[in-house]
KENULUM-660423 format. One record per residue (C-alpha): residue in three letters; x, y, z. Coordinates in steps of 0.02 Angstrom, whole numbers, padded with zeros to 5 digits, always signed. Example, Ala and Ser with C-alpha at 12.3 -4.5 7.8 and 13.67 -1.06 7.14 Angstrom:
<recs>
ALA+00615-00225+00390/SER+00684-00053+00357/
</recs>
This chain:
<recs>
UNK+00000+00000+00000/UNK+00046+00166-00023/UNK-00032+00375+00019/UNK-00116+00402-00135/UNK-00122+00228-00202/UNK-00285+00240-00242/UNK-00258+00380-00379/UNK-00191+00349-00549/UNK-00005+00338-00561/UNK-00042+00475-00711/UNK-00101+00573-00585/UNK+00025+00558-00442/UNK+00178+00600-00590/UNK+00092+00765-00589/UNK+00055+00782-00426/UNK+00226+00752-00315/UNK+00403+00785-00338/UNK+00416+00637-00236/UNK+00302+00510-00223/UNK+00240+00419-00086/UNK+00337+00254-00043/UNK+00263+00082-00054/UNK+00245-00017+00120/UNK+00145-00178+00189/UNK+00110-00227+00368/UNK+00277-00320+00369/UNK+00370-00148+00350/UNK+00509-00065+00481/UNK+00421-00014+00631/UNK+00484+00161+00589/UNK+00385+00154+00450/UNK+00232+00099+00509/UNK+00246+00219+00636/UNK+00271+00390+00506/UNK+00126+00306+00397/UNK-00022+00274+00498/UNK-00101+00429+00437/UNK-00287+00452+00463/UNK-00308+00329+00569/UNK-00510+00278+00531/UNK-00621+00187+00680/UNK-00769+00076+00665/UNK-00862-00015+00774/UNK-00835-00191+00764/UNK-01026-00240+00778/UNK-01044-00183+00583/UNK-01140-00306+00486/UNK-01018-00283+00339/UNK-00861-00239+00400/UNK-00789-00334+00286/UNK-00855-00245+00156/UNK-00809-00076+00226/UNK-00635-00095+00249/UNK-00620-00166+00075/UNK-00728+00006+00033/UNK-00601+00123+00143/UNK-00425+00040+00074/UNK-00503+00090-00121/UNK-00536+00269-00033/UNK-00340+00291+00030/UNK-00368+00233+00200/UNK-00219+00131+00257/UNK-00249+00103+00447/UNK-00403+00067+00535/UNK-00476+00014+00719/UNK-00606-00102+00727/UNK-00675-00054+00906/UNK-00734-00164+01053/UNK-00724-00028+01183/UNK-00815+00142+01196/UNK-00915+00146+01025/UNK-01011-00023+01081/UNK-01142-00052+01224/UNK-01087-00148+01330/UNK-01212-00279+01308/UNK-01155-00303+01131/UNK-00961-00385+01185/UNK-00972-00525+01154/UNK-01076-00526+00986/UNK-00934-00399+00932/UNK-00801-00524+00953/UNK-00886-00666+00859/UNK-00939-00538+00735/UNK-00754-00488+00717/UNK-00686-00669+00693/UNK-00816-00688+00557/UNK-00756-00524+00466/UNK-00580-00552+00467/UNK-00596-00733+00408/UNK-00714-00680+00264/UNK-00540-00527+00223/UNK-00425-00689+00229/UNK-00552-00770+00114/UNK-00568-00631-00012/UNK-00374-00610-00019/UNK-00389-00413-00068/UNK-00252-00268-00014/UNK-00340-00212+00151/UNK-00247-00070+00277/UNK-00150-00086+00434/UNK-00303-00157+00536/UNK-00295-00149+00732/UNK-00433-00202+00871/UNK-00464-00095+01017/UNK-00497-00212+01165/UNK-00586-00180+01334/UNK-00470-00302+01437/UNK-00275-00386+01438/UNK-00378-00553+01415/UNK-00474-00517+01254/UNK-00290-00508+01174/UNK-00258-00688+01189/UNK-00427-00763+01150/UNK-00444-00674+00988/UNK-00262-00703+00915/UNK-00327-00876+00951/UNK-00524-00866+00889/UNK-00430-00772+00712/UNK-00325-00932+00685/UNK-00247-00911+00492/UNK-00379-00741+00484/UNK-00242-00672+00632/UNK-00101-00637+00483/UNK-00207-00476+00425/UNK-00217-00409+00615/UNK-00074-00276+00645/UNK-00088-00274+00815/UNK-00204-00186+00965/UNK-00270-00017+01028/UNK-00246-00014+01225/UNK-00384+00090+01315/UNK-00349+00228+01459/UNK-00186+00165+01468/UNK-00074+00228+01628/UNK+00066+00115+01697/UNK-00047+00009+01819/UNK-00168-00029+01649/UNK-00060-00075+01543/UNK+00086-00169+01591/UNK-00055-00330+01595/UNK-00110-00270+01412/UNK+00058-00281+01356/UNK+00105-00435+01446/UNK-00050-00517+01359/UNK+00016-00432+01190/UNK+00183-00495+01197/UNK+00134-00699+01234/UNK+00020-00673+01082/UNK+00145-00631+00989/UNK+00257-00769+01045/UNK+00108-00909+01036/UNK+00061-00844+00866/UNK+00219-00809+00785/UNK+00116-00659+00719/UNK+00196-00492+00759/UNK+00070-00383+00839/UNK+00096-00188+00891/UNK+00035-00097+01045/UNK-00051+00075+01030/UNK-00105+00121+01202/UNK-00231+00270+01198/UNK-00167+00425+01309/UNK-00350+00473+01397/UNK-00356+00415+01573/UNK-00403+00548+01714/UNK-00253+00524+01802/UNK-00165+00575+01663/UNK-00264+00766+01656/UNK-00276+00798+01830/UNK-00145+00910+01875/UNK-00081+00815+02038/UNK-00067+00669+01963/UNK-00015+00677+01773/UNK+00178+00692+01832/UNK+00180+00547+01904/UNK+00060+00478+01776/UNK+00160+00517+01640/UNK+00320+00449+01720/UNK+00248+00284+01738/UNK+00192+00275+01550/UNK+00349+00322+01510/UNK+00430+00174+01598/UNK+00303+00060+01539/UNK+00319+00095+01354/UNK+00505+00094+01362/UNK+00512-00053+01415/UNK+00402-00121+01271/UNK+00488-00013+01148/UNK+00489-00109+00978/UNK+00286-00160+01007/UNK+00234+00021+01032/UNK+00188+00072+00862/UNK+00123+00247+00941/UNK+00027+00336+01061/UNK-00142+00406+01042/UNK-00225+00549+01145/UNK-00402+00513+01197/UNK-00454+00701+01191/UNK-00626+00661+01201/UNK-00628+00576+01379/UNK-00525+00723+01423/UNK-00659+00855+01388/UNK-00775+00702+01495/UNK-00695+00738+01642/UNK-00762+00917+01656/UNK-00895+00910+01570/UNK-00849+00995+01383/UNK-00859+00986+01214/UNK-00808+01100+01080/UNK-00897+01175+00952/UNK-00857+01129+00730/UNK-00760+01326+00750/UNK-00638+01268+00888/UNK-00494+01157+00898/UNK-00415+01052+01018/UNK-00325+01161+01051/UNK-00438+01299+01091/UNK-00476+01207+01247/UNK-00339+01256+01372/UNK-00338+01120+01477/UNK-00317+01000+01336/UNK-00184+01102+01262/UNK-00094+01066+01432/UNK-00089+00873+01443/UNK-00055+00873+01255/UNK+00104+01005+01279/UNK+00149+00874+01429/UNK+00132+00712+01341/UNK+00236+00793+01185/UNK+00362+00858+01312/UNK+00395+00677+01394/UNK+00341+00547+01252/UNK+00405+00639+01096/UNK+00583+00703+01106/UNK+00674+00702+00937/UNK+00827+00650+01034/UNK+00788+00451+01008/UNK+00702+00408+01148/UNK+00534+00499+01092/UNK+00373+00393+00994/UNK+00233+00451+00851/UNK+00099+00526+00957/UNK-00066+00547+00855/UNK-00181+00701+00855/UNK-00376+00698+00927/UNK-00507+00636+00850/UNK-00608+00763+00749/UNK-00796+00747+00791/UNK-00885+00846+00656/UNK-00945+00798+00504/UNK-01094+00790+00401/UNK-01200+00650+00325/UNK-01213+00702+00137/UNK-01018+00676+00127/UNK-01055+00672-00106/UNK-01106+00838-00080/UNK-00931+00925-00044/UNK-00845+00820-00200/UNK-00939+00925-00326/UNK-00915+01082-00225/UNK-00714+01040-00245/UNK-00733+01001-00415/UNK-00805+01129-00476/UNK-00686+01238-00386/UNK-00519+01220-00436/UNK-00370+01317-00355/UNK-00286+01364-00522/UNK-00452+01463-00580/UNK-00435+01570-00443/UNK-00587+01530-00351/UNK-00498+01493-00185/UNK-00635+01607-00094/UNK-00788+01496-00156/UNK-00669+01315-00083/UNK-00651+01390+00100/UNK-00835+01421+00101/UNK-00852+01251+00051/UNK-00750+01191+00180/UNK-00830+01289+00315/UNK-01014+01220+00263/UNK-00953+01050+00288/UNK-00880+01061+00459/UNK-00711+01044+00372/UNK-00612+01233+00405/UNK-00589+01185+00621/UNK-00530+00999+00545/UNK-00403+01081+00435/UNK-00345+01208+00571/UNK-00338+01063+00688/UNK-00216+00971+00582/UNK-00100+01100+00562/UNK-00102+01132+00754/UNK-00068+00957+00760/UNK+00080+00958+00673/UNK+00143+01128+00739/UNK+00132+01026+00913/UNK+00237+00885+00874/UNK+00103+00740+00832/UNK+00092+00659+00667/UNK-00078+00557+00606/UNK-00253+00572+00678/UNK-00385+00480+00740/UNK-00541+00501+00626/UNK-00720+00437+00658/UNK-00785+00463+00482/UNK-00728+00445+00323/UNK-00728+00615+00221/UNK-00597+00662+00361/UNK-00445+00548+00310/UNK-00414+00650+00115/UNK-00384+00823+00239/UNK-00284+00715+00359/UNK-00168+00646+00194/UNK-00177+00806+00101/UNK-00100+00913+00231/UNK+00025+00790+00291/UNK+00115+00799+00096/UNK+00277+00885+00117/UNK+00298+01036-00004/UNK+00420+01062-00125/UNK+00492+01204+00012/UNK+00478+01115+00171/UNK+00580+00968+00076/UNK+00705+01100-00002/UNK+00752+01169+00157/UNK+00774+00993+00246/UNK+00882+00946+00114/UNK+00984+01108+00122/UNK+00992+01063+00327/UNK+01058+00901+00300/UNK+01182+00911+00186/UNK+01317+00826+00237/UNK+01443+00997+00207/UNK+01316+01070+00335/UNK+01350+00934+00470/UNK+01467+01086+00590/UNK+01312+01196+00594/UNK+01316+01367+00518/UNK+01165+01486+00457/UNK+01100+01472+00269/UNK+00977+01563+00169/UNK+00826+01452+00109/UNK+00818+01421-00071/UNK+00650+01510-00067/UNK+00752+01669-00004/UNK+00625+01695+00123/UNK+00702+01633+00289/UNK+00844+01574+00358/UNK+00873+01383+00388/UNK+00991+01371+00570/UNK+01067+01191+00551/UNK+01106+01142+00711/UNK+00930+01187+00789/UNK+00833+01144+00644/UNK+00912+00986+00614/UNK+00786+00863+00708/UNK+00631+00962+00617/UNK+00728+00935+00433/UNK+00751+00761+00505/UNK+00577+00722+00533/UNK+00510+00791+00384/UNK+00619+00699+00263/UNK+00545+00540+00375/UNK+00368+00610+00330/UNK+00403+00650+00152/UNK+00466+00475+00156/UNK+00299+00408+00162/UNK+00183+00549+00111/UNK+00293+00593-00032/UNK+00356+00781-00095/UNK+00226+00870-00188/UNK+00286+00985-00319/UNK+00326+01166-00322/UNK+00160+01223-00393/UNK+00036+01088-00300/UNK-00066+01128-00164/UNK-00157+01045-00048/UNK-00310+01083-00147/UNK-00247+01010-00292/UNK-00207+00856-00154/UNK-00374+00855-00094/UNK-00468+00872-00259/UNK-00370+00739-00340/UNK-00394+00612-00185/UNK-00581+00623-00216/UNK-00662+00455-00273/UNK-00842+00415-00321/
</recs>
């Protein structure tokens, strides 16, 4: 699979400078990790699950969480599992390209009894999404994890979800945040990357923000995420992909907006008539999310609907300047530091402090690919559009 696999290769030679590299769930960790992109959820209690993931990976989605945890009653476990089992051995029948696929459990002891339940179906499992994880949670998660992995011969990832209380209350997220560290450090090649549960954050007092704000509009979000970045992802080596929030807007008549973009193209000038388009669909706080996102040190995002992974993708494209200046950075003439002019002449490229940022975008142009000097993201999104 590959970012933009689902457009014609016509249409990607015109599109990037670089394009998007090819990867499979077998891939480097680091990878993996850089790729997960829009990260799309479903409940696993879908009729045709199946069906939609086959849907999604046609769409560009290349990671998704088939959920036993918050999206499902309660009452509806156990019909979930068995309904899962059945889904993933009908994939394994069909034998088409699906994404990265991952199950969010309730409990250490769901791990082991559906790596078994999956039997051959287990080889198109990627690995599992750990709930409200703190250090107390999920050392027995990734205990479980790791003898499924050894039992199956499969190799399965962690991605424990960042959203416990403990974690946002102010006298106890030090120490909360300590002990995750020490937990997932010691797990260190099955931690594929850590998600923040925004949502159960805003739970805990009571908010929710409106389609016009962000994430990080909400202060005491912004704090825990600022906190989590500042101990779980350093660029010195020890740090790990931490994913954005989940986005919780959207609107039902999703065909709607592809028109809209259509029939507004960047390169006729009609920029004005796209944003307004964007705002009616709930999509202008998504894109300003996603750049805040980025600006903050996380890479990916959890998404809960579909017309939200294209944005995700779009934006996450290095340009053509971004990849000029971390090439200038890195040159290997540049490695005692020094102070360059960008090759856009309009700013000035330190090489010593900018050296982990060149780093990591050459990681996320890696995957993403390079678009070229005259593409947009509208031209990114408009082209990602399928019927």
């Amino acid at each position: 699979m590959r970012h933009f696999g689902h457009i014609p290769p016509a249409v990607r030679d015109r599109l990037f400078h670089q394009q998007p590299t090819e990867f499979d769930a077998d891939s480097p960790a680091q990878t993996l990790s850089a790729a997960l992109g829009a990260t799309l959820y479903s409940p696993a209690t879908r009729p045709r699950l199946a069906d939609d993931v086959i849907k999604q990976a046609g769409r560009g989605v290349v990671s998704m969480v088939l959920c036993l945890e918050d999206s499902i009653d309660d009452a509806d476990v156990e019909a979930a599992e068995a309904n899962l089992v059945r889904q993933f051995t009908d994939l394994t029948a069909r034998g088409e390209d699906v994404p990265l696929l991952f199950v969010r459990v309730r409990q250490p002891d769901q791990i082991a009894d559906l790596v078994k339940r999956l039997g051959p179906a287990r080889d198109l499992l990627s690995g599992f999404v750990l709930p409200k994880f703190t250090e107390e949670r999920g050392v027995p998660f990734l205990e479980a994890l790791t003898a499924a992995e050894a039992r199956s011969g499969r190799r399965l990832f962690a991605m424990p979800v960042l959203e416990s209380p403990e974690l946002l209350y102010l006298e106890t997220r030090t120490a909360t945040l300590t002990g995750i560290a020490h937990t997932v450090d010691k797990y260190r090649e099955r931690v594929l990357a850590l998600r923040l549960g925004v949502t159960d954050f805003c739970s805990a007092y009571g908010l929710r923000r409106t389609p016009d704000m962000t994430a990080y509009d909400v202060r005491i979000v912004t704090s825990v995420i600022a906190d989590v970045v500042n101990v779980l992802g350093r660029s010195d080596g020890t740090g790990y992909t931490i994913t954005g929030p989940v986005w919780e807007y959207f609107r039902a008549q999703e065909r709607m907006f592809k028109p809209q973009l259509r029939r507004s193209p960047f390169l006729e000038g009609r920029a004005e008539e796209l944003r307004n388009a964007l705002i009616e669909h709930d999509l202008d706080g998504l894109l300003r999310e996603i750049e805040l996102d980025r600006a903050n040190g996380l890479l990916g995002k959890t998404c809960i609907h579909p017309s939200h992974v294209l944005p995700v993708h779009a934006l996450s494209v290095v340009s053509h300047e971004e990849f000029s200046d971390a090439q200038d950075i890195l040159r290997p003439e540049r490695g005692g530091g020094g102070v360059l002019r960008s090759a856009y002449t309009n700013k000035m490229n330190e090489v010593k402090p900018h050296r982990a940022w060149a780093e990591r975008t050459l990681r996320r142009a890696e995957v993403f690919g390079v678009a070229k000097e005259d593409v947009g993201f509208v031209d990114l999104l408009t082209a990602g559009l399928t019927d």
